[in-house]
C-alpha positions, 0 to 999 in steps of 0.5 A: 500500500502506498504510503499517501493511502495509508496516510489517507486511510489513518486521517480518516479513520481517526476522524470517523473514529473521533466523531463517532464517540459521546458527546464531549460534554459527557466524556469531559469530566476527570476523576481521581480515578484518572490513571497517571497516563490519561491525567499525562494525556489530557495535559497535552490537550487529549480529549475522552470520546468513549467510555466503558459501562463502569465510566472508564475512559476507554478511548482519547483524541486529539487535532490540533497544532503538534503537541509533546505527545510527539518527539521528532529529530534526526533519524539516527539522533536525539528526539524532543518535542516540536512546535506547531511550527518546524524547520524540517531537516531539508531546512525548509520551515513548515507548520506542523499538525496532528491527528491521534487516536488512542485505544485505553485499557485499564487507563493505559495505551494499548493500541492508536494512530498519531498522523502528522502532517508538515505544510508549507506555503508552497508545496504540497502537505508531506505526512506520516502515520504511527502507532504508539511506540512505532518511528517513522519518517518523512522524506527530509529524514525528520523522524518521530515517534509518541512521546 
């Protein structure tokens, strides 16, 4: 499979995904119950969008600017949190956005998709898609992974 449908098929699926959760009124509300891991989440801007019989969040989204649930760098190098706008490693600055979607059981990540996309002015928008703990890369080398 080419790497724009994969790319294209992950947007979508987070999407369809996001929007097919309760409302956000009802899945807003924190509790002590909250595991370190969805308080870490909901930090960095993750909203609840599904939960399960007992009230457990079970499913979390975010869209927006790149967060630091991301880290990107060079390929072979040290990885950190990026800003909503980059220069990529072709030199080239570009505003950076991301789509995730996350699977929790328990309060802890089991399974999801991060999709990140870099524009630019003029060119045409460079994505790419991961699981948690997965590295990839876009074709500048710039290569990321979730934090």
């Amino acid at each position: 499979m080419s790497n724009y449908l994969r790319f294209a098929g992950a947007v979508a699926l987070c999407g369809t995904l996001a929007l097919s959760g309760c409302s956000e009124a009802m899945m807003a509300g924190g509790s002590s119950k909250d595991s370190e891991t969805i308080a870490s989440l909901r930090a960095k801007g993750f909203k609840p969008v599904a939960r399960n019989s007992e009230g457990q969040i079970v499913a979390m989204s975010y869209t927006g600017p790149v967060t630091d649930a991301v880290v990107c760098g060079p390929r072979n190098g040290p990885k950190k949190p990026i800003g909503p706008h980059v220069k990529d490693l072709d030199g080239v600055e570009k505003q950076a956005t991301l789509d995730a979607y996350l699977i929790l059981n328990e309060g802890d990540v089991k399974q999801g998709i991060y999709a990140i996309v870099l524009r630019t002015k003029a060119g045409a928008p460079e994505g790419i898609d991961f699981s948690p703990g997965e590295v990839r890369s876009f074709a500048s080398g710039l290569t990321c992974t979730s934090a």
